[in-house]
C-alpha positions in Angstrom: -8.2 14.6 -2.1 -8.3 10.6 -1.2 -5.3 8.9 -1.8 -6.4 5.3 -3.2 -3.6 3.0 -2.6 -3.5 -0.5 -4.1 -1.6 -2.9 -2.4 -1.5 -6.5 -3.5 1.0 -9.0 -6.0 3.2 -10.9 -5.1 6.8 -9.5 -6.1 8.1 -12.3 -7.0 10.7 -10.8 -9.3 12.4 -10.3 -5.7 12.3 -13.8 -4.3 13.3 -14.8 -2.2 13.4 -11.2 0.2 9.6 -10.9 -1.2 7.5 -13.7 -0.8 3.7 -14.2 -1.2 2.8 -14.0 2.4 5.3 -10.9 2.8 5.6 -8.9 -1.3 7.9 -6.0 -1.8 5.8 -3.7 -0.5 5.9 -4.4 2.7 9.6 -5.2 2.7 12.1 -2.3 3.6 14.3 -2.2 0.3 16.0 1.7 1.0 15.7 2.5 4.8 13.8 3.1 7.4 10.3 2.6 6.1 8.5 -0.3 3.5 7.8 0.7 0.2 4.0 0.8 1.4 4.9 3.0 4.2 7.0 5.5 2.0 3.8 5.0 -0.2 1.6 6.6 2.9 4.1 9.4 4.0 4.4 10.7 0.4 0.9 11.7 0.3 -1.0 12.4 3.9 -0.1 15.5 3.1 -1.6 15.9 0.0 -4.4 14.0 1.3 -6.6 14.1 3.5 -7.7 10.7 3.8 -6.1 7.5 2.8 -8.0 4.1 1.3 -6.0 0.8 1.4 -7.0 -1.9 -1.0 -5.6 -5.2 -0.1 -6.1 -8.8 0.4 -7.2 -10.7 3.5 -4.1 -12.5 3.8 -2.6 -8.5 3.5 -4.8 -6.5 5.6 -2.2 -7.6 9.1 0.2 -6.3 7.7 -0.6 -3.5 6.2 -2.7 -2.2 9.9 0.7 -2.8 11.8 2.7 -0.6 9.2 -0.1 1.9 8.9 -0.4 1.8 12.7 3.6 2.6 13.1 3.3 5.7 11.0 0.4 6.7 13.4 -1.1 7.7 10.3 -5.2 8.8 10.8 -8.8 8.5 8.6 -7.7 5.5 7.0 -10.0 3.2 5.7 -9.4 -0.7 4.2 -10.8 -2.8 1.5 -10.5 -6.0 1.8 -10.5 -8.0 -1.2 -10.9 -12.1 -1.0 -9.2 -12.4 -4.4 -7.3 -10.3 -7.6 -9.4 -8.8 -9.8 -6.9 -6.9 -11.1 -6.4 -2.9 -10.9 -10.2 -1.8 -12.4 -12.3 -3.6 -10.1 -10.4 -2.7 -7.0 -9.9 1.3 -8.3 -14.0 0.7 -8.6 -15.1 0.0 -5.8 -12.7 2.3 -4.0 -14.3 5.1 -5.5 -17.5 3.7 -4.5 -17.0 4.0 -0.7 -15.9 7.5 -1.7 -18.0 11.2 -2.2 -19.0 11.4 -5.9 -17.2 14.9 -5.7 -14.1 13.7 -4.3 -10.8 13.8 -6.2 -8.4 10.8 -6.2 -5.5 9.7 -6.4 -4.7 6.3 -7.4 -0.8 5.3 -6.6 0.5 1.7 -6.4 2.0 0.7 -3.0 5.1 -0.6 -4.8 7.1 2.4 -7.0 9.6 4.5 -5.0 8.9 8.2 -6.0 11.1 11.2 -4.6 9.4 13.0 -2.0 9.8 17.1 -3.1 8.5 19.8 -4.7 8.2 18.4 -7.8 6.2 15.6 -7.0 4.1 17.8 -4.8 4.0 20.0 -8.3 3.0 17.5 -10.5 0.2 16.4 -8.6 -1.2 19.7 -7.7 -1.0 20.3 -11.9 -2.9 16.9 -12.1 -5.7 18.0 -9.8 -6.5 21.4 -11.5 -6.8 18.7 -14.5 -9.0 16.2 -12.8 -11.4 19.0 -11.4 -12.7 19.4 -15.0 -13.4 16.2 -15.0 -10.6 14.5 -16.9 -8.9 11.4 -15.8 -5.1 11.9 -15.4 -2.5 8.9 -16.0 1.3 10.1 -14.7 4.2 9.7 -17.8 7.6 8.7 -16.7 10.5 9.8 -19.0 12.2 7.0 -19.9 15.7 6.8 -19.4 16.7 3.6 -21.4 14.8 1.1 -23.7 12.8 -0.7 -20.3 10.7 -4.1 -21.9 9.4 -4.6 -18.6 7.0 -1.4 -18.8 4.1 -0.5 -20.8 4.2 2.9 -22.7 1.8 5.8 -23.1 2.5 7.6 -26.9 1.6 11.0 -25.8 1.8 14.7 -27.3 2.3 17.3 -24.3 -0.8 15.9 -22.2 -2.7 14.4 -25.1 -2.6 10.7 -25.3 -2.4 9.3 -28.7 -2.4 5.5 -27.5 -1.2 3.0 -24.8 1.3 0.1 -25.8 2.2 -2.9 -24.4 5.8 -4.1 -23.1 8.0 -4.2 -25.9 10.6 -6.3 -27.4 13.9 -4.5 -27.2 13.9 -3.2 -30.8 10.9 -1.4 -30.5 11.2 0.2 -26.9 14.2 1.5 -28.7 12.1 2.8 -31.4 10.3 4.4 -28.4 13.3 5.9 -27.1 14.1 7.4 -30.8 11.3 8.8 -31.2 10.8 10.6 -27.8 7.1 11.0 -27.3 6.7 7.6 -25.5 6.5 7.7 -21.7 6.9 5.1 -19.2 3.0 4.3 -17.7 3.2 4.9 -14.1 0.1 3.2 -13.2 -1.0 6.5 -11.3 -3.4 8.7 -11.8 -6.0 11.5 -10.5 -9.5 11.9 -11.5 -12.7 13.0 -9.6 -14.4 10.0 -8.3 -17.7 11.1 -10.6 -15.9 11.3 -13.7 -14.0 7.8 -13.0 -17.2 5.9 -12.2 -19.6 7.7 -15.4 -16.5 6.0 -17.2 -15.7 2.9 -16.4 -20.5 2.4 -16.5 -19.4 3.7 -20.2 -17.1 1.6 -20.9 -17.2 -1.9 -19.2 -20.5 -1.8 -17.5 -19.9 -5.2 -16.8 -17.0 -4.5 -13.8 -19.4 -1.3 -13.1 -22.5 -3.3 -12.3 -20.4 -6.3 -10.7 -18.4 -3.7 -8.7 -21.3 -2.0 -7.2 -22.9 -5.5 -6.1 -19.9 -6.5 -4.5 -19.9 -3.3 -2.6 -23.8 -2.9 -1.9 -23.3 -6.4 -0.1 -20.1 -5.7 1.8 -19.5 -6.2 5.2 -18.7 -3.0 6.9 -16.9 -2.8 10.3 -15.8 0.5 11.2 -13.3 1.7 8.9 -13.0 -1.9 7.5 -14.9 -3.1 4.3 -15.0 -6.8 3.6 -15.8 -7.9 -0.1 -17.5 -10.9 -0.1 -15.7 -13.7 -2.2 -19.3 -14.6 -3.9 -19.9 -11.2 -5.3 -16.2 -11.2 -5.8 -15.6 -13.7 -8.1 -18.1 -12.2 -10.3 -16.2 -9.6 -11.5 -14.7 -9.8 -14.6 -11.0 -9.2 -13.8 -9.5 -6.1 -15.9 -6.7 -3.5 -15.5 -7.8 0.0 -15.7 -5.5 0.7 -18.9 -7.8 -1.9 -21.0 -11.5 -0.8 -19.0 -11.5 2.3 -19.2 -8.0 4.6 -20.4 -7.2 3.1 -23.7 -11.2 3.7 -24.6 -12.1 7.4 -22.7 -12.2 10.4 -24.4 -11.1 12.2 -20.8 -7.7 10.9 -20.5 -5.1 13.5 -20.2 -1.1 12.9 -19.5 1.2 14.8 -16.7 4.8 13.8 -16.9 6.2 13.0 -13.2 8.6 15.6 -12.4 10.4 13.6 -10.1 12.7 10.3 -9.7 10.7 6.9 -10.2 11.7 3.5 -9.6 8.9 0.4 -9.8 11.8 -1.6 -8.1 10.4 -4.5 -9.7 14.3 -6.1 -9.9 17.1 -6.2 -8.0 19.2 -4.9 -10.9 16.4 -1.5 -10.3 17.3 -2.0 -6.5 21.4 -1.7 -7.8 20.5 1.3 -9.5 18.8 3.3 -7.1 21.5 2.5 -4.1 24.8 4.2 -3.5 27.9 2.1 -4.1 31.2 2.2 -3.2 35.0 2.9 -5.4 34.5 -0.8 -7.4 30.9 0.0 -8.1 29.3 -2.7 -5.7 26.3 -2.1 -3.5 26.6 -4.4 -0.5 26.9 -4.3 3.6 30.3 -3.4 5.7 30.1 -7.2 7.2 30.4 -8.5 3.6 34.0 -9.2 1.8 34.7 -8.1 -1.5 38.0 -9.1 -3.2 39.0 -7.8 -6.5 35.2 -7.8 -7.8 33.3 -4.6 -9.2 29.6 -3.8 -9.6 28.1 -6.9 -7.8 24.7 -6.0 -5.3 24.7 -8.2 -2.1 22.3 -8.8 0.4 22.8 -10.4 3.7 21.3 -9.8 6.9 22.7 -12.7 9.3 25.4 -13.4 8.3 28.7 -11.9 6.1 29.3 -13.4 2.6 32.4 -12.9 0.5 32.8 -12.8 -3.0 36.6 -13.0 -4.6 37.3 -12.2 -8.6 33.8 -12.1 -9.4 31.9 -9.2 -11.5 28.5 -7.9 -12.2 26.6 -10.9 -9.7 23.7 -10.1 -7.6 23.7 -12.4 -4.4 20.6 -12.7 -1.8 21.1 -14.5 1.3 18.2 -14.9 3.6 17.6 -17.8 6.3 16.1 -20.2 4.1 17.0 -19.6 0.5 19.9 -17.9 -1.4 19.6 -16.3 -4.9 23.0 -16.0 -7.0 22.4 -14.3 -10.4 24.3 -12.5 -13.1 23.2 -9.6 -13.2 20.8 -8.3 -15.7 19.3 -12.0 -15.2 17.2 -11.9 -12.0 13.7 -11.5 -13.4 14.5 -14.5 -14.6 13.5 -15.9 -11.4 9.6 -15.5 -11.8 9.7 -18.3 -14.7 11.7 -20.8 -11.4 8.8 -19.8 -9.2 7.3 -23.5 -10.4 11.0 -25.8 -10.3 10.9 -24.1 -6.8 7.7 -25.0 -5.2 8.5 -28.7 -6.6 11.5 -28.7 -4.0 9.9 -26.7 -1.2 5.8 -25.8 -1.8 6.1 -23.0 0.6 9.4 -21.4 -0.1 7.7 -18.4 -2.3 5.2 -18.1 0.0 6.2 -17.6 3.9 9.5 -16.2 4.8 11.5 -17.6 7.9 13.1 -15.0 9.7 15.2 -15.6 12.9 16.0 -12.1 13.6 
């Protein structure tokens, strides 16, 4: 089995830690290792090779952390620019043995490492080698309108749905047979790419173009931006899941986090008596259930409740929390004050 990672976006929903030159993924959010990395460990042992789908402006960073994990038979793809999740599954596949099975995981989710991940993807691969194409359910644990949903009967899928307003992902909740869509799956390469020439033969044909006039370098494929840019940009969900007849649905056994907000940061950490999650140089005076981050330097809150407060060398976030994705829609006031400020990250460190 190939694991198929895809690493771009931006994270901006975690400005300023994640910037454009430096997203989540590459940040360490939970200990020793990015996302990405965690990302890498998690399956080499399932796997025994691993494909990296990134941007140029990506691809140094991701060698340097995959070269830290001395991790081997790893291959990149280097893509000039985002055609969203389809094209870049597509072409993947395409460097790979028509035979092969795959497995598709973002570079961004924090997923327990265990024996039930382990399970659930060895149940998805039984699934995939008769040729269906497996999508990963996550049980949702409160009414998220930042997700999409998969309606599903045990691993029959009845229909994908887009984020919700709140009323209606509590509908969801009610009515317990929607799943949180994990953006993973597992499928045999074969199946994927007979689906997807079904479907939108228009990201098929483009796809193989781009890849048939690639430059290879060792384990290094370059996309060419002209061949590129004339794929019709798609996610997977809209090319290819929502219209095969193949699609089955595994719930993840495990814990799953897209830590796509700091308040998802807060909720995976450990926190002390008053519930706040923050380092021992920081000062907390009568204040409860506040997430800090600071690296150089200590910051002190006094009387204050429920805040999430990011401190990094050149910018400082201070939200209420519950209110930090808020931040993508400043992303524009921002760059009026300081164009590069989402983009490259100072660190003096």
């Amino acid at each position: 089995m190939t694991n198929i990672i895809l690493c771009g976006g931006s994270g901006s929903r975690l400005w300023p830690v994640s910037r454009e030159q430096f997203p989540k993924q590459f940040c360490d959010l939970t200990g020793n290792y990015s996302l990405f990395q965690e990302t890498v460990i998690r399956n080499k042992d399932l796997c025994n090779k691993t494909v990296i789908v990134t941007n140029n402006n990506h691809f140094n960073l991701a060698k340097k952390q995959i070269e830290e994990l001395n991790i081997k038979n790893v291959e990149f793809i280097l893509e000039p620019l985002g055609r969203n999740t389809a094209p870049a599954i597509t072409i993947a596949c395409l460097s790979l043995n028509k035979e092969e099975i795959a497995l598709v995981t973002p570079s961004d989710h924090l997923i327990k490492n265990g024996k039930d991940y382990i399970d659930t993807i060895t149940e998805a691969q039984k699934l995939a080698e008769n040729d269906n194409l497996v999508t990963f359910g996550i049980k949702p644990t409160y009414p998220e309108t930042g997700f999409g949903y998969i309606e599903a009967e045990g691993e029959n899928v009845i229909s994908f749905r887009e984020k919700p307003d709140e009323k209606t992902a509590k509908e969801y909740i009610e009515a317990k047979k929607y799943f949180w869509n994990s953006g993973m799956f597992v499928f045999k390469v074969k199946t994927y790419l007979d689906e997807i020439n079904n479907h939108s033969n228009d990201i098929y044909t483009a796809s193989q173009e781009a890849f048939k006039n690639s430059e290879i370098n060792n384990n290094i494929i370059k996309i060419l931006e002209s061949y590129m840019i004339k794929i019709p940009a798609n996610s997977i969900d809209y090319a290819v899941m929502e219209k095969t007849k193949k699609i089955k649905m595994i719930t993840l056994k495990t814990d799953w986090s897209d830590l796509g907000s700091f308040e998802a940061l807060y909720n995976i950490s450990s926190y002390d008596a008053d519930g706040n999650v923050s380092t021992s140089k920081n000062v907390l005076y009568n204040s409860k259930n506040n997430l800090i981050i600071s690296k150089n330097k200590p910051v002190t809150l006094i009387d204050v409740d429920d805040l999430i407060v990011v401190d990094t060398d050149d910018a400082v976030l201070i939200s209420k929390k519950g209110s930090s994705h808020k931040i993508k829609e400043l992303i524009p006031e921002l760059e009026k004050i300081s164009p590069n400020i989402t983009k490259i990250k100072i660190d003096k460190s």
